[in-house]
VOGU-3710 file (C-alpha; in Angstrom, 3 decimals, decimal comma):
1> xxxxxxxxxx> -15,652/-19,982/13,922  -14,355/-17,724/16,405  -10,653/-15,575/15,489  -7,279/-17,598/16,569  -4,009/-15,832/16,985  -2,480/-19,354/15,208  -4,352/-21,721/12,942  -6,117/-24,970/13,707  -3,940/-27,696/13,053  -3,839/-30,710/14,475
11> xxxxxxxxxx> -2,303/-31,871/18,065  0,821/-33,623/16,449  1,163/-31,311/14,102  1,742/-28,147/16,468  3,055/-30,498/19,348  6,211/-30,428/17,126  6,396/-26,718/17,123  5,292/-25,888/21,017  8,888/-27,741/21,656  10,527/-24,972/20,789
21> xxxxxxxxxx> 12,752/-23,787/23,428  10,967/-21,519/26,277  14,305/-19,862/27,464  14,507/-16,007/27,117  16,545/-15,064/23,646  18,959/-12,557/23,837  21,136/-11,083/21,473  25,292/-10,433/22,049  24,533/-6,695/21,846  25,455/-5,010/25,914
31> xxxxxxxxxx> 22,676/-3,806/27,551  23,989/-0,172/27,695  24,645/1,824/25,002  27,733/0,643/22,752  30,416/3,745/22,280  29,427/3,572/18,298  25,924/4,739/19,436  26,925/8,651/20,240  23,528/10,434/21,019  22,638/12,528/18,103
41> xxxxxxxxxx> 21,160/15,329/17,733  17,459/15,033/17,251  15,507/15,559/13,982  12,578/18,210/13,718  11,236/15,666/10,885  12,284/12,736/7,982  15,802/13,513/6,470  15,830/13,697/2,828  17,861/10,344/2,975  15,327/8,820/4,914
51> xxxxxxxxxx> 12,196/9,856/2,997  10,963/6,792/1,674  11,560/6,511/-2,376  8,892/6,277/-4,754  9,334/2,708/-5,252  9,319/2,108/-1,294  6,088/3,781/-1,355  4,546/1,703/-4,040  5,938/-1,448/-2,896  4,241/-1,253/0,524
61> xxxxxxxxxx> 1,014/-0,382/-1,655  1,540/-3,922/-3,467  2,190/-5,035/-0,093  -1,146/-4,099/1,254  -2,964/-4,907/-1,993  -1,597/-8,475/-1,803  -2,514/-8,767/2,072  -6,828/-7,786/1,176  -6,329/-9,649/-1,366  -5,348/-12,946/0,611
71> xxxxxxxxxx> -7,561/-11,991/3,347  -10,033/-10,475/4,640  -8,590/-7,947/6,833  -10,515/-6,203/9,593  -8,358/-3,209/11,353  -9,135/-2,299/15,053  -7,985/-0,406/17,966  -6,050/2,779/18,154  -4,527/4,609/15,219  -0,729/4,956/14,480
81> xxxxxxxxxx> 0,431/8,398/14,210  0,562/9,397/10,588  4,266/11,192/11,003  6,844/11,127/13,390  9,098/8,272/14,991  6,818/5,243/15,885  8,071/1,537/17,116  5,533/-1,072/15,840  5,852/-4,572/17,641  3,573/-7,083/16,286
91> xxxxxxxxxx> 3,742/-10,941/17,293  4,603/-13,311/13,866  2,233/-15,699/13,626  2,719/-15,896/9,468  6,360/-15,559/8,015  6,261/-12,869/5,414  2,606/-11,784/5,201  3,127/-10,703/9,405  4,578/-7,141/7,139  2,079/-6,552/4,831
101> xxxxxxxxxx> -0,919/-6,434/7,852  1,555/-4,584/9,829  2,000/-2,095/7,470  -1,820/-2,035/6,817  -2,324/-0,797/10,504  0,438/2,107/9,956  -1,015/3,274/6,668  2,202/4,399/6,301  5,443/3,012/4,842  7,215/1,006/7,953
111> xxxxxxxxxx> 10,784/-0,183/7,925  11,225/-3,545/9,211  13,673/-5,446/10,478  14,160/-8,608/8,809  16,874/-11,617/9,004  19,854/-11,097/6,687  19,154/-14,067/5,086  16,885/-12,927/3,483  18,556/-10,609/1,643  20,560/-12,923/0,282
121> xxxxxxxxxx> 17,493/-14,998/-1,088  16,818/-14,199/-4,711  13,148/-14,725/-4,857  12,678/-11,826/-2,054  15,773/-9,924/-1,734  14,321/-7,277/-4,370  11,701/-7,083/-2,368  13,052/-7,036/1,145  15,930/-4,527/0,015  13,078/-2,254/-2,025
131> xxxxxxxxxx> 10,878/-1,607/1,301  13,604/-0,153/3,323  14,007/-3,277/5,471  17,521/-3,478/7,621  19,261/-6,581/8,255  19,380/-8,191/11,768  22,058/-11,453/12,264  20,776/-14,143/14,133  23,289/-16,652/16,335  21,253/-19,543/15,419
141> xxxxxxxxxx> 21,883/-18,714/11,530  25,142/-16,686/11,386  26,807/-17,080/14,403  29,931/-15,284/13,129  28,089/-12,498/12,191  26,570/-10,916/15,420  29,202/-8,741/15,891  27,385/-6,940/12,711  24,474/-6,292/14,415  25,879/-2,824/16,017
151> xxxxxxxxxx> 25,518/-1,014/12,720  22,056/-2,856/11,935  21,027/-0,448/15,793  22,852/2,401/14,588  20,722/1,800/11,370  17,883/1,529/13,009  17,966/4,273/15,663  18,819/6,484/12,661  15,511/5,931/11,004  13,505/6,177/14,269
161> xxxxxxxxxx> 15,522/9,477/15,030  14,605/10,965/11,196  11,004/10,256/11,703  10,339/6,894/10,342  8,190/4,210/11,052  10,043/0,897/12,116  7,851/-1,976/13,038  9,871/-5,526/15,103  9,229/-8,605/15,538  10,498/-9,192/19,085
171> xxxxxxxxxx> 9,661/-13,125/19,439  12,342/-13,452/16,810  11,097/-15,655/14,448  8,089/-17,263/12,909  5,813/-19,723/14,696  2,727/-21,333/15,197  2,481/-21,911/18,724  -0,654/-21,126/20,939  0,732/-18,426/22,411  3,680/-15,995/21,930
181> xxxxxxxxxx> 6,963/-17,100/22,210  9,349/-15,320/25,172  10,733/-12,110/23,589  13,957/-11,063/22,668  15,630/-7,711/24,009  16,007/-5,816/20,472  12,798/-3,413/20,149  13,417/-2,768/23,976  17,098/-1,568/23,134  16,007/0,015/19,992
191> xxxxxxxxxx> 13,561/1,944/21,873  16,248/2,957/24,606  18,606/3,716/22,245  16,642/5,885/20,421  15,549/7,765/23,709  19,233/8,537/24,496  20,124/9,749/20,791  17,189/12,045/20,980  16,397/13,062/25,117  12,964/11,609/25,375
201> xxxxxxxxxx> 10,780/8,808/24,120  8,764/7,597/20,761  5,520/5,987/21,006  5,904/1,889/21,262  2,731/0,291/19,532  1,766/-3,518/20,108  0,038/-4,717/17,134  -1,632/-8,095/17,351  -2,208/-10,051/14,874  -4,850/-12,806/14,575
211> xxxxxxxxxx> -6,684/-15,491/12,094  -10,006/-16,796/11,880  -10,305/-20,070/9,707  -7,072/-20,919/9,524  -4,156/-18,916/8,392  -2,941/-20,513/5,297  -6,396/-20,422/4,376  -7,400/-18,065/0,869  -9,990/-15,007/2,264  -10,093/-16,604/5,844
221> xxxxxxxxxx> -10,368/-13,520/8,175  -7,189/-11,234/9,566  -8,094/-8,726/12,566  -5,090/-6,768/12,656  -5,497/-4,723/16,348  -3,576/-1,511/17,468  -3,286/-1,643/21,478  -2,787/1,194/23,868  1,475/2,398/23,926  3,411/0,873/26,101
231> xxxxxxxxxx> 4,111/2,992/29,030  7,784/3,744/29,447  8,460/6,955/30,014  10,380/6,368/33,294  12,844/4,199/31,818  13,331/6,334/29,374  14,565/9,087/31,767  18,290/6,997/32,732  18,123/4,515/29,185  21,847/3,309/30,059
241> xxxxxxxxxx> 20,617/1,131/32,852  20,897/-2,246/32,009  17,590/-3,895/33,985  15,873/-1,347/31,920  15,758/-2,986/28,849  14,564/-6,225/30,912  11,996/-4,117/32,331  10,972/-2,316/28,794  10,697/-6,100/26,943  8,360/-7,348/30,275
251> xxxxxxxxxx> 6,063/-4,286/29,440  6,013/-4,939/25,470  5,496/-8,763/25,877  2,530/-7,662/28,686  1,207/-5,251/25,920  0,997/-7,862/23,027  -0,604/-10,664/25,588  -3,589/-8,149/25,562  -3,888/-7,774/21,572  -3,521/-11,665/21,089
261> xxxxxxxxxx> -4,991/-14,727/22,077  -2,879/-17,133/24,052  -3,303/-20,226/24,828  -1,764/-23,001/27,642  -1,959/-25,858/24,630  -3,821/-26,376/20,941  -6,564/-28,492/22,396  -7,665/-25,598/24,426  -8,526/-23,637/21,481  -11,501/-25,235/20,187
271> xxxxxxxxxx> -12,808/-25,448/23,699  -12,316/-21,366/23,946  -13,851/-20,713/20,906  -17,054/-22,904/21,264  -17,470/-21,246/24,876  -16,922/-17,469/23,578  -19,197/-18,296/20,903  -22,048/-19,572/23,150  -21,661/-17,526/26,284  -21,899/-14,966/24,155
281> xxxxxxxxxx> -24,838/-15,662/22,331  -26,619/-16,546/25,150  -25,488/-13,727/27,556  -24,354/-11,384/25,460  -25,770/-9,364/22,417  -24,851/-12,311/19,827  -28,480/-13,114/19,118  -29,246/-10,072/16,824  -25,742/-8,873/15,754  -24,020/-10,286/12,715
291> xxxxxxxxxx> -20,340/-10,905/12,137  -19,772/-7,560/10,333  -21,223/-5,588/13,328  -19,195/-7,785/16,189  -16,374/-5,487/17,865  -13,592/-7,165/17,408  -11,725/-5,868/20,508  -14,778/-7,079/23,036  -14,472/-10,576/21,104  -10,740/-10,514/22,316
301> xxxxxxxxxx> -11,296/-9,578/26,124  -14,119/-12,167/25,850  -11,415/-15,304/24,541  -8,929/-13,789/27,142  -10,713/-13,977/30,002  -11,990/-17,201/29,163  -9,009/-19,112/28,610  -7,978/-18,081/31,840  -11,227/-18,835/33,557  -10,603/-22,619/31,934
311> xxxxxxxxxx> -6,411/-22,807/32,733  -7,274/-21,534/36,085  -10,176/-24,012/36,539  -7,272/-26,879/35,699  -5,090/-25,565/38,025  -7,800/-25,788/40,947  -8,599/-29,142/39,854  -12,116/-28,039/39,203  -13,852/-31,705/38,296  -16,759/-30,171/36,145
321> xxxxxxxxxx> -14,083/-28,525/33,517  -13,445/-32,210/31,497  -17,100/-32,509/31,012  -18,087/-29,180/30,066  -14,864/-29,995/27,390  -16,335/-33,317/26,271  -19,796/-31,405/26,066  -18,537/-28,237/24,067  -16,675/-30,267/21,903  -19,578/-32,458/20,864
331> xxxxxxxxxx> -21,673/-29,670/20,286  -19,153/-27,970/18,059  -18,886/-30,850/15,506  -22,648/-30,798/15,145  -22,202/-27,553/14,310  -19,693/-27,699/12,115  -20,957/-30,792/10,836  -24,472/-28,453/9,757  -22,441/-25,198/8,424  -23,980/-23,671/11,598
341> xxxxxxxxxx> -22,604/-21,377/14,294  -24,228/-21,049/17,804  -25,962/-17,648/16,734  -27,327/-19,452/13,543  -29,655/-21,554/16,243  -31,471/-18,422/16,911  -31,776/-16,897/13,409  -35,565/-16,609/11,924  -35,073/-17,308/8,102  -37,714/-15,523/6,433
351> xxxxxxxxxx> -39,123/-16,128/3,260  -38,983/-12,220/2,120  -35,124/-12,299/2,919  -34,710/-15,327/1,085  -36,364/-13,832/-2,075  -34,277/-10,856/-2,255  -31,308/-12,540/-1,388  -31,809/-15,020/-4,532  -32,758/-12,694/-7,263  -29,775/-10,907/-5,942
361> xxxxxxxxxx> -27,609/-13,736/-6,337  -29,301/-14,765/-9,696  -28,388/-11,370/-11,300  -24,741/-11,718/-9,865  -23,459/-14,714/-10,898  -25,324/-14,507/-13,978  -23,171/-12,220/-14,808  -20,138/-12,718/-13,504  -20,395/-16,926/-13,448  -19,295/-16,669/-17,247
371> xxxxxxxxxx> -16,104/-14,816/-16,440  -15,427/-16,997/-13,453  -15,538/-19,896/-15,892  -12,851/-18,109/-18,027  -10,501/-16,960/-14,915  -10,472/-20,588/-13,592  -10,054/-22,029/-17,014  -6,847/-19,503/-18,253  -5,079/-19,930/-14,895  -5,634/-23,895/-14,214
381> xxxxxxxxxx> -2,171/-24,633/-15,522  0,045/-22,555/-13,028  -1,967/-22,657/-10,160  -2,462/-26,573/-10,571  1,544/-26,353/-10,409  1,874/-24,483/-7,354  -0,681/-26,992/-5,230  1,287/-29,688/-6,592  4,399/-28,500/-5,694  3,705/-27,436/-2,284
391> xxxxxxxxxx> 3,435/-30,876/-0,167  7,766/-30,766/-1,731  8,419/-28,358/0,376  6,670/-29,501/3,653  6,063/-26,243/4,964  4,677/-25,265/8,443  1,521/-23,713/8,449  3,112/-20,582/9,301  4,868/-20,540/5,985  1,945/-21,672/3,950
401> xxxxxxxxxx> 0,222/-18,393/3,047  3,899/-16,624/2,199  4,343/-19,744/-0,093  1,454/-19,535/-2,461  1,328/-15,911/-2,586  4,730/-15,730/-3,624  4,315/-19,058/-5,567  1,448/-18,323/-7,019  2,183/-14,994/-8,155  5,178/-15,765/-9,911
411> xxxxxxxxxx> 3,524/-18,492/-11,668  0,533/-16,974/-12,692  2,967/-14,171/-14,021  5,150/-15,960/-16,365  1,976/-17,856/-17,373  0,518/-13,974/-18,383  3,868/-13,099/-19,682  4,389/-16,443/-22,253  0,325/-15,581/-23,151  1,366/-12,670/-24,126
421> xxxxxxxxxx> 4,552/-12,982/-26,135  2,535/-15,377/-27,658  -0,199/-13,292/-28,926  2,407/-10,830/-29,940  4,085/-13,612/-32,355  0,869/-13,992/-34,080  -1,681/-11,078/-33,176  0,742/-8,170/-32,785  1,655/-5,865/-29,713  -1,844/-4,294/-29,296
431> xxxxxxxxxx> -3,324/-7,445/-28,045  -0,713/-8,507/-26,500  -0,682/-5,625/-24,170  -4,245/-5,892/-23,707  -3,788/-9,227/-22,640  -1,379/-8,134/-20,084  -4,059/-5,952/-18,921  -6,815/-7,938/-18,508  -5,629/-11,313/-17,850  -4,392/-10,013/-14,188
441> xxxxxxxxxx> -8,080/-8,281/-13,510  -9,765/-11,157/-14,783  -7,499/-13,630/-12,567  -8,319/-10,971/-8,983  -11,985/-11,173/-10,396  -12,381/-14,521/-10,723  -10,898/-15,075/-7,247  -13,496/-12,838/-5,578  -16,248/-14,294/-7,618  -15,166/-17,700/-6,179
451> xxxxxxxxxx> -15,111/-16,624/-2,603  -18,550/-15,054/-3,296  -19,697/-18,655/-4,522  -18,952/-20,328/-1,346  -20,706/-18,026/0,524  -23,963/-17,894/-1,244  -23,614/-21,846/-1,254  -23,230/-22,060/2,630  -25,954/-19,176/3,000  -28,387/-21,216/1,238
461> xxxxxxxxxx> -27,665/-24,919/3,038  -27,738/-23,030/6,248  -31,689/-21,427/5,524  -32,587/-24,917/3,813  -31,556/-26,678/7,317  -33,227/-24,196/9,912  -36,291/-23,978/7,855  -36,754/-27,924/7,303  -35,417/-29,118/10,784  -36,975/-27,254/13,196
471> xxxxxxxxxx> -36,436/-30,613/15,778  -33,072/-30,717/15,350  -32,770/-27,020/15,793  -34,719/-26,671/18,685  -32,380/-29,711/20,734  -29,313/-28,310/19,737  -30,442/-24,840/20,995  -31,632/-26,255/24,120  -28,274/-27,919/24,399  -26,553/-24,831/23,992
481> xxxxxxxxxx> -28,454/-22,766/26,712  -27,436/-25,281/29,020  -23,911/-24,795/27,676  -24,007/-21,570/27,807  -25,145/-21,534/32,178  -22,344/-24,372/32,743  -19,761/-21,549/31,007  -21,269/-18,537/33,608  -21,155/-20,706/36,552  -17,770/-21,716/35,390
491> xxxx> -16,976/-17,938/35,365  -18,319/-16,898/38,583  -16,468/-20,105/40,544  -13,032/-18,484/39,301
//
């Protein structure tokens, strides 16, 4: 399955979120600079207040440790600068784990700004506070509270101006629409703001970030992708005009649409995906290149341009486009239906490969199905709390992923913690604080081993299917050729 900026979920399901309101969001802040935000004096480097503390340091390392360990994260595109002022802007497809990828793509510490309510929430506050982040007051939350905002700028602008790292969220909020929502003005003032404190500009980064398999989903995929600066040195020059901060937010929201995939509605998305996948298997270099080796940046150009081959198609009235839907759709639930993908349909499964792969497998999980069995077994309690707990909340799938891991890892730790004060009781401290020690690597362990299992399982139904049913394979190839030259012609008619 192909990546998705947003997760599959079903047509009334997201049809409830796509009615969010499409007007442009704004904040009460003027559009020129505010009197309180004198131009200062610009800083050769990170201010000693500024310098991120040892335990913001670490905290963004837990941060990115809990991110790979949720996902699978792939990182593309350009590179952020390692020091110096930088302005991330990142779409926020996934509530609180949107920081922990963004900060993977710094690979540096990156303030954030993040809503004041959540400092005021106690499961998170510690940890919102500890990395750096600075509060931002939203109208729809704390309507009496905007005036604060001003300082939360100056705040802001002062980190930027020492050297820091900030990284935005300019839709404003957390969503799981097909495409990204219209943006609000703040990084485009931030960014202005800064440029009059210090007499010239700071790179602006777009950071897209995108799912495959769902994004609530345990190790489903993440490709977090750096995009080229926005361009905005000429606005930059006179950053007191107001239609300058419309102009800077145009620019930023046409600089994310080319790191994400949008979308005109969810039942579009399975459509694009099948016809990426096949068009490029058949026309492309998919035959003979795995997933690992697949550039992740091509894949996006290739699910941009053809979602707007297929809206544009629509617009024209083009009859052909509802068949080639019904058609790509049918062929995708065989395929799913068969744990296949289109490039499966030309794969050769060999008998030497298969040998190697199972004694490799064998000697694997013969070792490490044993401590599985004891992970799954020491941790059944909490975690079989947190799944029961979650349909209570009714979360959107955007929230889903922030839920467990902060769920779960709460859970699991108090489970570790009673474990161990109970082993202290009777056993004494040294094994207690052994157990603290190896009841967490045993719990990460037995999650990897897990994801590992599922693999090898769909590996092996996968070569069991193309080498028993050649007939099958050979009509749904056949099917998908023709697929493939409806797609082209498709192509070359917009």
């Amino acid at each position: 399955m192909p990546w998705s900026s947003t997760p599959c979920c079903t047509t009334a399901t997201c049809t409830q979120v796509s009615r969010l309101r499409r007007t442009r969001r704004t904040t009460d802040l003027p559009l020129t600079p505010s009197p309180e935000l004198r131009p200062l004096e610009p800083a050769p480097g990170p201010s000693a207040g500024d310098r991120p503390t040892w335990w913001r340091r670490h905290l963004h390392r837990i941060f990115a440790f809990i991110a790979r360990t949720y996902y699978q994260v792939r990182l593309a595109g350009g590179e952020v600068p390692g020091e110096g002022p930088v302005l991330l802007v990142s779409n926020h497809p996934n509530s609180l784990m949107d920081a922990p990828l963004l900060a993977l793509a710094a690979g540096r510490p990156v303030r954030f700004l993040a809503g004041a309510h959540l400092f005021r929430r106690r499961s998170i506050a510690w940890a919102v506070r500890g990395s750096g982040a600075i509060p931002v007051f939203r109208r729809s939350e704390e309507p009496g509270e905007m005036g604060r905002n001003t300082g939360s700028f100056t705040a802001v602008r002062d980190a930027l101006v020492a050297g820091s790292a900030v990284g935005v969220f300019p839709e404003g909020f957390t969503h799981s629409e097909p495409a990204l929502a219209p943006l609000k003005t703040g990084a485009a003032r931030i960014a202005l703001l800064t440029a009059a404190a210090t007499g010239g500009t700071l790179p602006i980064l777009p950071v897209g970030i995108t799912f495959r398999g769902g994004k609530e989903r345990f190790r489903s995929e993440a490709l977090v992708l750096v995009g080229k600066p926005v361009r905005w040195a000429d606005l930059a020059a006179d950053p007191g005009r107001p239609e300058h901060v419309r102009e800077l937010t145009q620019r930023i929201e046409s600089a994310l649409g080319r790191v994400t995939v949008n979308l005109a509605d969810w039942e579009d998305l399975p459509l694009v995906e099948v016809a990426e996948a096949v068009h490029e298997v058949e026309f492309g270099q998919g035959k003979t290149r795995t997933r690992s080796q697949g550039n992740p940046v091509r894949w996006l150009a290739r699910m941009r341009r053809t979602a707007q081959a297929l809206e544009q198609a629509r617009e024209r009235g083009d009859p052909k486009v509802a068949a080639l839907h019904r058609d790509l759709g049918a062929h995708a639930r065989v395929l799913a239906a068969l744990g296949l993908t289109p490039r499966d349909l030309h794969a050769r499964p060999r008998s030497s490969v298969a040998v190697r792969w199972a004694l490799g497998n064998l000697f694997f999980f013969g070792v490490a199905l044993p401590l599985a069995l004891l992970g799954t077994l020491v941790f059944w309690l909490p975690w079989t709390l947190v799944q029961r707990a979650e349909p209570r909340f009714r979360l959107t799938p955007d929230r889903r992923a922030t839920y467990r891991v902060l769920a779960g890892s709460v859970a699991c730790g108090v489970w570790v913690m009673l474990l161990a004060a109970l082993t202290m009781e009777f056993r004494g401290w040294r094994p207690a604080m052994a157990l603290l020690i190896i009841l967490p690597l045993t719990g990460f362990l037995t999650l990897r081993i897990r994801t590992r299992w599922r693999t090898a399982v769909a590996d092996l139904r996968r070569f069991l299917f193309l080498r028993a049913r050649h007939d099958v394979r050979s009509g749904l190839l056949a099917a998908q050729r023709e697929l493939a030259v409806s797609i082209r012609e498709l192509q070359n008619r917009i």
